[in-house]
N, C-alpha and C positions, 0 to 999 in steps of 0.2 A: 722361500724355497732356495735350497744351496744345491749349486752344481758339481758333479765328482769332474774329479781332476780330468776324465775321460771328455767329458761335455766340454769341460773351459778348453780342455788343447785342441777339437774338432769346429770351434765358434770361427763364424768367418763374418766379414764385415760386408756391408751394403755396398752399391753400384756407387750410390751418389750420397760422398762423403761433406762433411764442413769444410776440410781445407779442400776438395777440389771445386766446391760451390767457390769458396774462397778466391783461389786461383782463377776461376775463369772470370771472376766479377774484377779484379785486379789487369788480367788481358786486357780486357773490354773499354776498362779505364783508360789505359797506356792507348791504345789502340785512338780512343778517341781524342786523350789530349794530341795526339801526334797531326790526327786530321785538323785541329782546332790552328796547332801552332801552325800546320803547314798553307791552310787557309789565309792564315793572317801573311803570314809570308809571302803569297802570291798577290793579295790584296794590297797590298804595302808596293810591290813592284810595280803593279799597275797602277796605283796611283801617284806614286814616285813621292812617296811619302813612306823615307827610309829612318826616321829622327822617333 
């Protein structure tokens, strides 16, 4: 089935795309390595094990 040029210029796309799946799974990442590094960081102080 072929669409007239009417149908393809009125086509609108979904809520929840690949790149914004994309992007929030990329946040999420960043997000967590930061707690990860910031964890080790404070662990590293308290233990005074800075090497």
């Amino acid at each position: 089935m072929k669409l007239s040029e009417y149908e393809l210029s009125n086509l609108q796309g979904g809520a929840i795309t690949a790149a914004l799946l994309n992007s929030v799974a990329r946040v999420l990442n960043t997000v967590l390595e930061l707690g990860r590094t910031v964890g080790s960081s404070i662990r590293r102080i308290y233990s005074k094990n800075y090497c």
